[in-house]
N, C-alpha and C positions, 0 to 999 in steps of 0.2 A: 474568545475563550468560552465565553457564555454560549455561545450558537455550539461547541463543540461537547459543550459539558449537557446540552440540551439532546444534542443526537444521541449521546452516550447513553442517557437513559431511555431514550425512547427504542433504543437497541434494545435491552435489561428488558423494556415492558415487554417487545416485542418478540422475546427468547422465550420468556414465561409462557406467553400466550400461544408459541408452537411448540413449548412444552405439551401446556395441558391439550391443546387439541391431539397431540401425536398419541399422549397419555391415554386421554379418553377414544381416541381411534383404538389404539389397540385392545382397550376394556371392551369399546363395541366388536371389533370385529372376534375375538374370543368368545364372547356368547353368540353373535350371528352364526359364527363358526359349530357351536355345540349345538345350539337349534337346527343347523343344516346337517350336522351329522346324527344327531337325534331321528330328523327328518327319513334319511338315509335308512336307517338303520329299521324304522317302521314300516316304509315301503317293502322292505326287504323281509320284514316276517309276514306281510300282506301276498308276497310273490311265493313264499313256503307254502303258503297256506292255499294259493291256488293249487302248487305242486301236489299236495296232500289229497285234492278234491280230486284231480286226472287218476294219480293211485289209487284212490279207493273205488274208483269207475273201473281200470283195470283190473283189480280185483274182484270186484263184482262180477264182471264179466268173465271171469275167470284167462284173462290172459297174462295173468302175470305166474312169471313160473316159480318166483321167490319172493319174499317179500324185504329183499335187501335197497331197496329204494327208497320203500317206507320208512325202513328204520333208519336209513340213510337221513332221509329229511327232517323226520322227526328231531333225529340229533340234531342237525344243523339250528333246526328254529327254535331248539332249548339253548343254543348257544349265543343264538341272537336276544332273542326274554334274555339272557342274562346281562346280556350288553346294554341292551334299551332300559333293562333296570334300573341297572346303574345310570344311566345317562336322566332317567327322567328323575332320580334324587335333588337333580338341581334345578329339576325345572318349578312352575305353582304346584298349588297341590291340587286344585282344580284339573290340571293335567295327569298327575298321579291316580286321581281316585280312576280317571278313564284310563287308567293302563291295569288298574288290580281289576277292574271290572272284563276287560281285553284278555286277561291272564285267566279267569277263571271259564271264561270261552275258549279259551284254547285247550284246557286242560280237557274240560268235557268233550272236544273233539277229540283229542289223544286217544281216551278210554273208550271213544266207541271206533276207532280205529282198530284198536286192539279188539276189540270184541268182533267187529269184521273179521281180521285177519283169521281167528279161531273158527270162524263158521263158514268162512273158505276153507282154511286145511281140510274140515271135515268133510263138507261135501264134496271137495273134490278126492279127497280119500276112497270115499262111498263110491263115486260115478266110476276111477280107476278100478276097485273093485267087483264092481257089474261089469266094466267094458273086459276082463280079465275070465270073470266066470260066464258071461254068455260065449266069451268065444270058445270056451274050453266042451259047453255041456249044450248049445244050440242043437248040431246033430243029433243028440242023444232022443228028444223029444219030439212030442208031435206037432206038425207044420202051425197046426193055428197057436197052439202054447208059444213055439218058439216063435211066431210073427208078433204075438201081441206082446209079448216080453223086449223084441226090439225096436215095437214100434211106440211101446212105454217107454223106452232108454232114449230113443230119437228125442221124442216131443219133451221130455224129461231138459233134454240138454237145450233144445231149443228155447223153452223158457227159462234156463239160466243164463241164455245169451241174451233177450232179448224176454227180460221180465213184464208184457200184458195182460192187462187182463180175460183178452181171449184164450191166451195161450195159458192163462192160468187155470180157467176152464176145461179146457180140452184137455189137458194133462193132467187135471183132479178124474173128468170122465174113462181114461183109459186106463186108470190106473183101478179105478174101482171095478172095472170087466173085468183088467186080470186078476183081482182076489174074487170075485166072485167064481171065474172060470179054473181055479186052483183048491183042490182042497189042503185041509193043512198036514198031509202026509207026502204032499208033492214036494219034488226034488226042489221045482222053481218057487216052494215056498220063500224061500231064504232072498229069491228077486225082488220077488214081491214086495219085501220087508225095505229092504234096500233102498228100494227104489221111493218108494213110502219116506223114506229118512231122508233121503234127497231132497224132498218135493218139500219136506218143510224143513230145511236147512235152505232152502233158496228164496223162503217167501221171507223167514226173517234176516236172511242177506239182503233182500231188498227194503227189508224194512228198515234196518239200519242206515243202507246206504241211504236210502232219503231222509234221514236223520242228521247223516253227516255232511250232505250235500244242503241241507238249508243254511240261511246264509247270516245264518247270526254273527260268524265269526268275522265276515266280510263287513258286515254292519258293524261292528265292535272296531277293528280296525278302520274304518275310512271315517266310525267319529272322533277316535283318538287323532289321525291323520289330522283332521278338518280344523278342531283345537288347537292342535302343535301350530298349523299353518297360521292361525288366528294371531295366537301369539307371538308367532316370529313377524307377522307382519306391523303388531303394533308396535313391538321393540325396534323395529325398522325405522318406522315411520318417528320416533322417538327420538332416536340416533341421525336423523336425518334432521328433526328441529333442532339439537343440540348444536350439529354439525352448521348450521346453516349462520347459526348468531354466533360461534367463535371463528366462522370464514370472515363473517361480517367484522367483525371486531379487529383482527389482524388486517384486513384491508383498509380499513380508517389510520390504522398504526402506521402501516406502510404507508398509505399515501404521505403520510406527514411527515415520516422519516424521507421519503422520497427527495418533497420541495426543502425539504431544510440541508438535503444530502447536496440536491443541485445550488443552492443556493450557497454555502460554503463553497463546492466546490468550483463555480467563475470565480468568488475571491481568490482562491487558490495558486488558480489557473493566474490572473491577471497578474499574482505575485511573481509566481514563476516564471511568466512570460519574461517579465522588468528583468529579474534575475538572471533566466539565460539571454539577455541583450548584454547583460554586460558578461557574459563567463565568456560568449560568443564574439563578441570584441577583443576580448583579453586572449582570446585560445586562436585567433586568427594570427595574431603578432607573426611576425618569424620572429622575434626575440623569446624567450623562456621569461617568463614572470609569474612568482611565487609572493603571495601578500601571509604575512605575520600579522597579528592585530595585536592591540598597545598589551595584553598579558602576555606577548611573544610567543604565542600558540600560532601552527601555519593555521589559517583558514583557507587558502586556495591556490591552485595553480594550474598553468596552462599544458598542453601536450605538449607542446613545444621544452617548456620546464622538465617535464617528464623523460621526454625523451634525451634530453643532455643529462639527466642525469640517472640512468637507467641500467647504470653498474651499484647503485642505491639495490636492484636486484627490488624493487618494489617499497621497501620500507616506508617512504613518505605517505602520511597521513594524516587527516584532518584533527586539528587538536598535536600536531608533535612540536614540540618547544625548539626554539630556535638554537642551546644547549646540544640540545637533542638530534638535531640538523646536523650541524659541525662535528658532532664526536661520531654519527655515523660514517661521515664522508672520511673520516681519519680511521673508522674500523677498517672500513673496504679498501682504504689507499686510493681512496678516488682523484686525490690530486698528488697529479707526479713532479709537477713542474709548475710555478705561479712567478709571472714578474709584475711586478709592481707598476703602475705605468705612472703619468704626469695628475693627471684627471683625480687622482685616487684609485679609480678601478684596477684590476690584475689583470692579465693574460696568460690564464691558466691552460696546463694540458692535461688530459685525464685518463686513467687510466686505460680505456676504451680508445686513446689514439687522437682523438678531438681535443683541439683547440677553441678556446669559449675565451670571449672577454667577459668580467664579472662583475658588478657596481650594483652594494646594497646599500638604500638610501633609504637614511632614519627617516619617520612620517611627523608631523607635528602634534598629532592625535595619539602619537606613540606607535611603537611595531615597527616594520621594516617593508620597504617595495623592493623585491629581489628580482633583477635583472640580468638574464644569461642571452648571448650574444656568440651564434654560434659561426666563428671564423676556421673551420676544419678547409672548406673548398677553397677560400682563400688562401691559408697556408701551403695544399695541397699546389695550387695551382704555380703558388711559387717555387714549391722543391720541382713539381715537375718539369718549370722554365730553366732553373738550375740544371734538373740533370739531362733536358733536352740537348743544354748546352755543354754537359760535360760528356754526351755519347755523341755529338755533333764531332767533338774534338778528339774523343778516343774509341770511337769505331772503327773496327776492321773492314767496313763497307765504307767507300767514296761515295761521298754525298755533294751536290753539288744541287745552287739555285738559282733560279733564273728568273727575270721578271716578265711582264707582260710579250714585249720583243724578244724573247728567246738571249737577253742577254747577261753575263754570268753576274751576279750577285754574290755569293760567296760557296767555297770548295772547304773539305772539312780537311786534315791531314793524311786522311789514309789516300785523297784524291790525288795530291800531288805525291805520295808514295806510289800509287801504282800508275798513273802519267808521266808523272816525272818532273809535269811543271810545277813549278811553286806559285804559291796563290797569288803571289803579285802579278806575277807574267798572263793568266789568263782572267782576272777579275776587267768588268770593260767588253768583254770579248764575248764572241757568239761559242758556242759547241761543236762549231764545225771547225774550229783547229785541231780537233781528235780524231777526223775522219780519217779512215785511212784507205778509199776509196775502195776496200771489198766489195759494195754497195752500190747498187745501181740508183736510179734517180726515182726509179719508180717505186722502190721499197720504203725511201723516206718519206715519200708521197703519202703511199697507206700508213707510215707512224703517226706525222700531222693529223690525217684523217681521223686516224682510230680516237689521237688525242682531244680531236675537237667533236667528235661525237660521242664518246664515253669518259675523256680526263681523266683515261688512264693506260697507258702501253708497258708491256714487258716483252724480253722474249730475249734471244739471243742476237749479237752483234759485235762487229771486228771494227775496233780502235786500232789509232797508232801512236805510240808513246813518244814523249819527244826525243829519244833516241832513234826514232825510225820503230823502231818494231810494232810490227801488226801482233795483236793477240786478240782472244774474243773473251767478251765479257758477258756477264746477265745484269739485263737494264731494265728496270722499273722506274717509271715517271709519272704521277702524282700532280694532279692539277688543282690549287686552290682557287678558291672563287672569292669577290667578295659579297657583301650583300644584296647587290643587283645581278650578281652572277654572270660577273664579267670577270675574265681571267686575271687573277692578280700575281701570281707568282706557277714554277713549277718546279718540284723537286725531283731530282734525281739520284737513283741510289745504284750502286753497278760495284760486282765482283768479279775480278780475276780470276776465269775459268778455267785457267790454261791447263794448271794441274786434274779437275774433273774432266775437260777434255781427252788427255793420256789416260785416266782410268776408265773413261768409255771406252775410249777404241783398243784398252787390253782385255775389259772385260766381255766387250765385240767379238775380240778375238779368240778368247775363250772359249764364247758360248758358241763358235762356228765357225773353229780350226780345230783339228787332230792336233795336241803339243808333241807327239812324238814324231810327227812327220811332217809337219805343218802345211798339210794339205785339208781342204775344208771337210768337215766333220759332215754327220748325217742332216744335221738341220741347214747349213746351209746347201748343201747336196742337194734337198727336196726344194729349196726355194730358186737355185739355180733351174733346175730339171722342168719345174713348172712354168720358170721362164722363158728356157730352150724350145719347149713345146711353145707356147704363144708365138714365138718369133718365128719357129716351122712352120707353123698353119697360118701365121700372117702372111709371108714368104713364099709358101708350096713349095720350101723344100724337107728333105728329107732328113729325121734327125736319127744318128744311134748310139743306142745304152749298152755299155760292156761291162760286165760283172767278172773280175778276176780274182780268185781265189786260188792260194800258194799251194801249190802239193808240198804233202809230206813236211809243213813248217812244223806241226806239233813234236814232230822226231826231233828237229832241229832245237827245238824248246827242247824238251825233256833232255836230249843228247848233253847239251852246251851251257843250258841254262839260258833263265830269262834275259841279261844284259846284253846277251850278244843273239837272243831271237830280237831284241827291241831293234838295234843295230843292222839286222838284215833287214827290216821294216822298214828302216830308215833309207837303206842305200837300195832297196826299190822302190819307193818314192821319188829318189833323184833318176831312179833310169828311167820313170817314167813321167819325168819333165822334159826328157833330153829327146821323150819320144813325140811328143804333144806337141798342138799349137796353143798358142797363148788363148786362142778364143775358145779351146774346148776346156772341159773341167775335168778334173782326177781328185776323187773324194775316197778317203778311207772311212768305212761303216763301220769295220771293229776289226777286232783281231789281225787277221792273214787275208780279209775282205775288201777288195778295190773296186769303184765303178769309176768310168769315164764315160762322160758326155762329149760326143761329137758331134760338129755343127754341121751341116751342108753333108751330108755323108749320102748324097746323089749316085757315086759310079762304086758300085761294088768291087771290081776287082784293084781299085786302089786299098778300099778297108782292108781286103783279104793280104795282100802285099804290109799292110800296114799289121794286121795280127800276126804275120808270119814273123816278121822282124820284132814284133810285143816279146812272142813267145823267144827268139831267140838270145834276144838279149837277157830277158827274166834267167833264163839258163843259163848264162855266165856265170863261172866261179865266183863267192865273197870271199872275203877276207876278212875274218871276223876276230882282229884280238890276237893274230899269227895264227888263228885257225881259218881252214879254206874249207868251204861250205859251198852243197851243191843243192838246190832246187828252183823249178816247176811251174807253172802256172795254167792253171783249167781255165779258160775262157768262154763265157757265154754271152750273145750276140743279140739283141734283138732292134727292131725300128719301127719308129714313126713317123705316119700313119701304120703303116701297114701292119702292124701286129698290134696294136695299143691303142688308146686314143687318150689314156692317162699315167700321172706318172708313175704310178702304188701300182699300175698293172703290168706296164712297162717295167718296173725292176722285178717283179715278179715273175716275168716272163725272162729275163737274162739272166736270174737265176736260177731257172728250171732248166736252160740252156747251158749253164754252166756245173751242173750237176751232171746235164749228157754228161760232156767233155769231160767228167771224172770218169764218166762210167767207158768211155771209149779209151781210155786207157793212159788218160792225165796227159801234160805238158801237149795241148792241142786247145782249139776252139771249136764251136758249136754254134749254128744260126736257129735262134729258138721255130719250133714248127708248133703249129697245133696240138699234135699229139702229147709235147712233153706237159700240157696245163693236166692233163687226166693224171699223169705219173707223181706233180706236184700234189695234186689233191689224194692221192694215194697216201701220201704221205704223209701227210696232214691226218687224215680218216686215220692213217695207223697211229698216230702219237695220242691221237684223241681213246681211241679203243685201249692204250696201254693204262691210262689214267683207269679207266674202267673195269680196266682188266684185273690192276692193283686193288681194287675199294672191292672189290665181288672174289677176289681169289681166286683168277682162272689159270694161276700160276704152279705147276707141279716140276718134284725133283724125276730126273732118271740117274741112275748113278752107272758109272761104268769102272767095272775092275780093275784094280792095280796088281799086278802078278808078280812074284817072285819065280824067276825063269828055273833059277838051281833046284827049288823044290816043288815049282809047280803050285803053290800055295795065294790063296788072296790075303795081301796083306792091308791093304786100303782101297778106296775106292774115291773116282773123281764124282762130286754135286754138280751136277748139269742142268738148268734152269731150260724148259720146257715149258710154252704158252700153248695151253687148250681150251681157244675158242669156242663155245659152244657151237656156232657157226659155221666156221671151218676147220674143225676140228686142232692138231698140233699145228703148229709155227715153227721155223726152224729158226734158234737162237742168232742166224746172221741175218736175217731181217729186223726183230727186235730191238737187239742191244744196243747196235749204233742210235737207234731213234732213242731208246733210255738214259743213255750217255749223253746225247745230245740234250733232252729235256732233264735232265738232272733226275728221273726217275730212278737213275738205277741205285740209290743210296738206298730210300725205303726197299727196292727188290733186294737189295746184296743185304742186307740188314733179315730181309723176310730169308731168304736164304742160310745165312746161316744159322736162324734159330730153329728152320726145318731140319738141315742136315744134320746138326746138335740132338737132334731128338729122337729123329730115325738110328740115328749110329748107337746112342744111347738104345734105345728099343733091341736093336739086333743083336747088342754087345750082353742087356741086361735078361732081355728076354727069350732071345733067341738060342743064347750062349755061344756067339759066332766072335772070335775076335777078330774083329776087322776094324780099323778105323774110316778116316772121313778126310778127302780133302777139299778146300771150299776157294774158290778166287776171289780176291778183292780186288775192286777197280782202283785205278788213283785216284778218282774223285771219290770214292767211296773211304777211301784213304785218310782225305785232306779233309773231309768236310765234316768230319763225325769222331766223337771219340771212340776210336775203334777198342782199345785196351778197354776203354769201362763195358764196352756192349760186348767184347768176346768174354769176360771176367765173369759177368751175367751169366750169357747164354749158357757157360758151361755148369755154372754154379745151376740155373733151371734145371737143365735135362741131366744134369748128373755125369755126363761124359768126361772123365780124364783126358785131363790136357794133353796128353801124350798122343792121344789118337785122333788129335786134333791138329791139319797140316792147314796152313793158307798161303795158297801160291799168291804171291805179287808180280807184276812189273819189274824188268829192268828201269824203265825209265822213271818211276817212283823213287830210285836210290837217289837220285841226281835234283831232285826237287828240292829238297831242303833240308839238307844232309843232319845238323844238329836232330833238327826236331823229328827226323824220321828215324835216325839211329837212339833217341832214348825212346819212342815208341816200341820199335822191334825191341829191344833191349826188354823192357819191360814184358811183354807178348812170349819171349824165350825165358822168364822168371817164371810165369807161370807153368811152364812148361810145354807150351806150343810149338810146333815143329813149323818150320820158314822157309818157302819153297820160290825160288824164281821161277816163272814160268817162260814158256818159248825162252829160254836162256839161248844167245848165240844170234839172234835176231834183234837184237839193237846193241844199247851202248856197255858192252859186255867189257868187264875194267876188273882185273884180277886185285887192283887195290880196292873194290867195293865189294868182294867175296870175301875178303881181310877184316877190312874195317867191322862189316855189319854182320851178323850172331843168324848165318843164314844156312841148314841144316842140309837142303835137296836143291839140287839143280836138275830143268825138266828140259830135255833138248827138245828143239821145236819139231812137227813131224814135215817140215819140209828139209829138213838134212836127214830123216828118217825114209823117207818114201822111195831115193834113188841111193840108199848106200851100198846095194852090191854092184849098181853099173858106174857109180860117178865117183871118180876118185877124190875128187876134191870135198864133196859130202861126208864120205869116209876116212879121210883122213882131219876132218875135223870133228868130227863123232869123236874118232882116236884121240884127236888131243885132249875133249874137254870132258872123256871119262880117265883122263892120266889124270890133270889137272885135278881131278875133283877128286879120284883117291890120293892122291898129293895133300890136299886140303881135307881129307875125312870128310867128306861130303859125297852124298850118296847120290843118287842120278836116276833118272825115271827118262825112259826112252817111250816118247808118245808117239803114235800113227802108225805101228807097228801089224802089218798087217798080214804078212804069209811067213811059212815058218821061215824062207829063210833068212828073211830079217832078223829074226828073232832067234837062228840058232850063231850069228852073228853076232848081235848082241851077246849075247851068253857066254859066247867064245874069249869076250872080251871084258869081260866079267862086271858086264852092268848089271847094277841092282836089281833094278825093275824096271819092268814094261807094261805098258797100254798101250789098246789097238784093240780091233776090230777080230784080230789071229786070236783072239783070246776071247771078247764079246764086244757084243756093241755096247752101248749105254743100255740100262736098262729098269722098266717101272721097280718102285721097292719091292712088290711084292713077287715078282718074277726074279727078282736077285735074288730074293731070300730061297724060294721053292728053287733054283740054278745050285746053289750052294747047299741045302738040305739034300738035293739029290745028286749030290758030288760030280754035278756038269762042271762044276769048279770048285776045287779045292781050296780048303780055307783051313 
């Protein structure tokens, strides 16, 4: 305590004494400071004061053209004297009386500064005014007047450049020729005079200058200099013995605080050493132990302590009353569960989950040794043996174990549920009573193996229950070691797969059957194809890919309905089993699309015998539902090697081949050639340019006339969709369409479509003052796929057109699609006032109950009953029925392809509404309509 009350003050002395040094540091460095800027600031009126000697040279000399530098300077060095004034108040006074002495040198330069400045203005006044009047009146006079007059003005200026005394001579001598060689009536009197005034305006410039050029001022300043420096260096030197005996002083302190610092601090050290020997002992424990000392205050405890009780949330601390202990562990609920045990101690559980044995044992010295004993992994290890043994018994996995020699040890109950034996009958016994001989000898070979090189196998495997039955199971076996790592037991764990087996092989079946026809789907079609090829080129023989596609099924759909399209799907899949061998494949790709793989397809005119009978059976009547259905099938042919050498090229190729066969006129085959891949890519390049075509607008209406025959009058006109390629200029709409319909383009066209004709009709009707309407075709998928009621409801609301002049021809086969939802569509479309037109009516599934049902205004007969109705009776007599029929039903009729009059005075005779055709115009651009119609080529 003495050694520590000893350092404490020699701290105390040792604070004082870097007081006062820091103290008198700063007092010193504050005047060094003022002395150095004192310093400063004298150099600085020393460096003016040169400035001032160069100016007054300059002006002497006469090249200063103002004297704004002087007075420039002057200022500056009065504002410096005023600074250094100030500054030298503080300094002795010995340095004082040399700055009023310095000060009164400076002044007397100032004044004869000034008095320079005035006797430059003047003479150079004087010289400006001779250089002014010799050049004015030279001429005037005679040669030797006006020579000696400028060679008086020469020498004149030459010794104000360069003040000698030769030149002071010679310029006194020429100056006296020319008064003597002038009388005082002469003109160049007044030079004379001049010049005269010059000459001693420049000797007392010179005389000043050398007045202000001595160097008293320089002397005055560099002794006030010399002093200042004197001084600052004895205050230096001052500050420097001051400083030397208070370093000295503080380093006697220190050192002795130093040894007295080291010397406590080994005692210290060696205390604390002892100290953490035992906290270090006491913290290693795995038991928790907390010491109380005889006031019942904690004084310590181990991490171990700490840590069991660490729902405390930190609270324990040195000095807490054992009181104090107890009521927190009751704040926090720290104990949930305590049993009492024999010993005295409890076996407590705590709210964190842990189980601790507890025994706190009074000291003799008084206080407490607190004792926690943390039993959580033991408890743990016992529920876990508990519930090992209760998932052992009520697992839905069979568990089964075996010792060393593979022989059985115990089976849990789900093992003799799904074997069947009960665990008496195979305990004793190896695992080979479950075999059920799926298994070859060499598969169990690689299990053992796997299991003695990794001690662990899974994987799939076929048992037999002890009723006989094989089923497969998934087995995982598990090998324990013991401490030498020699096998001591193995576990087996196996589930009854039977059920995931049946949903593999439906979801198998799924992913790679058609369910409507149950022939394989596109993915396994490719997997088959690419193995047919392997087996060809292993083999050298010959393989071939047939691509059949139904004619005319989408009639058949639309006609009959999808149930019984599914149904003819169906029952050509079975004819074309009855037509195959089992080793070739028949894949349905989608829709009305069929490929078959033929194996060995070597001798050509068997295939050919073989598609002749394809195609005639496909042509056999169905019977679809008490309805009898007729179609078709286009067959395309191709093989490998010889056309292909893959499979994506190969079906490529029998479907370019089977497109011929559409184009030669259906229900036939086709052997793909070379030529048709160009026609393929045709088609392709055009679907690609439609995209194109759409996103840049290369799409234009022509419209073509709807005529009233009685009066000769246009009453509407058909929107005809016209592609004009930059390139190739127009397209004709039967190239197109099919490829837009096929790519689902033609929703965005029929869409672009009617919001052009919507606007033109509007334009003709509002601007033109023509009444004419508009009629526009909607596809069936343009139909199905879009809400047509909200987008015609628009359109018309945009462009302002009355619904009334607004016709849109549909499909017969669109009625038949989905009767509900297509009848409150149209329904809706005839609210607004839209006019509802079948198109080609008479050409499909024409049903006088679907002219009943739906709200349909115009029926359009097609122009192939139009084109032969004065030679074919049969055309004309159905013309005749279905303009009876249609006035019958107040349904007006539009006779299309109407091309010479006397179709057309046929029609008329028979009192059809209207006609189009070609007899009347062709289609034609808007603006050629319009100027057709202005010039009454047609009447409107």
């Amino acid at each position: 305590m003495k050694r520590s009350n000893a350092i404490g003050l020699l701290f105390i002395i040792l604070g004082i004494v870097i007081a006062t040094i820091f103290q008198f540091f700063k007092s010193d460095a504050d005047e060094i400071a003022h002395l150095s800027q004192t310093m400063q600031q004298a150099l600085q009126v020393k460096q003016l004061d040169t400035q001032l000697n160069e100016h007054a040279l300059k002006a002497a000399s006469f090249r200063l053209v103002h004297f704004d530098h002087i007075v420039q300077t002057v200022r500056q060095l009065s504002d410096v004297r005023q600074s250094l004034q100030q500054s030298v108040q503080r300094l002795p006074s010995q340095l004082t009386q040399r700055f009023t002495k310095l000060e009164a040198v400076i002044d007397q330069r100032i004044d004869q500064l000034e008095r320079l400045k005035d006797k430059v203005a003047l003479a150079r006044n004087s010289s400006n005014f001779l250089l002014k009047y010799l050049g004015m009146n030279v001429d005037k006079q005679s040669g030797e007047i006006a020579l000696k007059s400028l060679h008086a003005m020469t020498e004149l200026q030459a010794f104000q450049l360069f003040p000698t005394r030769q030149r002071l001579q010679a310029t006194q001598d020429i100056l006296n020729q020319l008064t003597e060689t002038l009388d005082r009536e002469h003109a160049f009197q007044i030079v004379a005079h001049h010049l005269q005034r010059s000459f001693e305006l420049t000797q007392d410039i010179s005389a000043i200058l050398n007045n202000v050029l001595a160097n008293e001022s320089q002397e005055a300043i560099n002794e006030f200099v010399s002093h200042l420096y004197a001084v600052q260096t004895q205050r230096q030197n001052l500050s420097n013995g001051y400083r030397y005996i208070l370093f000295a002083v503080a380093v006697i302190i220190f050192i002795a605080l130093a040894y007295m610092i080291v010397r406590w601090t080994k005692e210290r050290h060696r205390a604390q050493e002892a100290a953490q020997l035992f906290e270090d002992a006491v913290d290693s424990m795995s038991e928790g132990f907390a010491f109380f000392g005889p006031d019942q205050k904690l004084v310590f405890w181990n991490s171990t302590f700490a840590r069991l009780h660490d729902p405390l949330e930190n609270r324990l601390y040195k000095g807490m009353s054992w009181q104090e202990f107890e009521d927190t562990q009751k704040e926090v609920g720290f104990l949930l569960q305590s049993e009492l045990q024999k010993d005295g101690s409890t076996l407590d559980l705590t709210c964190d989950g842990n189980w601790m044995l507890s025994a706190n044992t009074h000291m003799h010295q008084g206080g407490y040794a607190v004792v926690r004993v943390d039993l959580t992994e033991q408890k743990r290890a016992q529920d876990q043996l508990q519930l090992a043994a209760t998932v052992f018994q009520t697992a839905s996995e069979a568990m089964m174990v075996t010792d060393k020699d593979d022989i059985i040890q115990m089976v849990n109950p789900a093992f003799s549920k799904i074997t069947g034996y009960p665990e008496r009958e195979v305990l004793g016994h190896s695992p080979t009573l479950l075999s059920s001989g799926h298994h070859n000898a060499a598969y169990y070979k690689k299990m053992y193996l796997d299991l003695q090189n990794t001690g662990t196998w899974q994987g799939e495997i076929w048992n037999r229950r002890k009723s006989g039955e094989i089923y497969p199971e998934w087995l995982s076996i598990s090998t324990i070691y013991d401490d030498d790592g020699e096998v001591l037991q193995r576990v087996s764990l196996f589930t009854d797969i039977t059920s995931r087996k049946k949903s593999e092989e439906r979801i198998h079946y799924q992913a790679n059957y058609d369910s409507l026809t149950d022939l394989p789907n596109r993915n396994l079609f490719k997997e088959r194809l690419n193995h047919a090829i392997n087996m060809a080129r292993r083999s050298k023989d010959r393989l071939a890919l047939l691509f059949l596609d139904l004619d005319n099924f989408k009639h058949i759909n639309d006609t009959l309905g999808h149930l019984l399209g599914d149904e003819l799907l169906h029952q050509v899949a079975q004819r074309l089993r009855s037509l195959f061998r089992e080793s070739d494949t028949i894949a349905r790709l989608s829709g009305d699309e069929f490929v078959i793989i033929i194996n060995e397809a070597n001798y050509d005119p068997d295939l050919q015998h073989l598609l002749t009978r394809l195609l005639e059976c496909i042509s056999l009547p169905y019977v679809l539902d008490g309805n009898t259905a007729y179609t078709s099938a286009s067959v395309g042919a191709t093989f490998f090697p010889d056309d292909a050498q893959s499979g994506e090229n190969l079906l490529k190729n029998a479907d370019a081949a089977m497109f011929k066969a559409k184009e030669m006129g259906r229900n036939t085959y086709s052997f793909f050639t070379p030529e048709m891949n160009s026609r393929a890519q045709e088609r392709h390049t055009l679907e690609v340019a439609l995209h194109k075509a759409l996103e840049k607008k290369h799409f234009l209406l022509h419209y073509q006339p709807i005529v009233d025959p009685h009066t000769q009058t246009v009453v509407s006109t058909e929107a005809l969709v016209r592609w004009n390629d930059p390139e190739k200029g127009l397209i004709s709409p039967e190239k197109f369409i099919p490829a837009a319909e096929d790519t689902g383009l033609i929703v965005p066209m029929g869409e672009w479509i009617l919001r052009q004709a919507c606007a033109d009709a509007a334009h003709w009707q509002q601007e033109e003052g023509l009444n004419v309407g508009v009629s526009v075709n909607l596809s069936s998928r343009q139909f199905m796929r879009s809400d047509i009621y909200g987008l015609v409801k628009d359109v018309l609301k945009e462009s302002g057109l009355p619904a009334s002049k607004l016709t849109l021809e549909i499909t017969e086969s669109l009625l038949v699609e989905d009767e509900n939802e297509i009848l409150k569509t149209l329904r809706k479309l005839r609210d607004l006032g839209v006019l509802l037109s079948i198109d080609d009516f008479g050409t499909g599934y024409s049903s006088l109950s679907y002219l009943k049902r739906f709200p349909i205004t115009t029926l359009k007969i097609d122009r192939s009953f139009i084109c032969d109705i004065l030679s074919d009776n049969e055309d004309a007599a159905l013309t005749q029925a279905i303009l009876s029929m249609a006035k019958s039903m107040n349904l007006k009729v539009v006779a299309e392809g109407v091309e010479n009059a006397g179709q057309a005075e046929y029609l008329k005779e028979r009192q059809c509404d209207l006609i189009q055709g070609f007899y009347y115009s062709k289609p034609l651009a808007l603006e050629d309509l319009l100027l057709s119609l202005k010039q009454k080529k047609l009447s409107a």
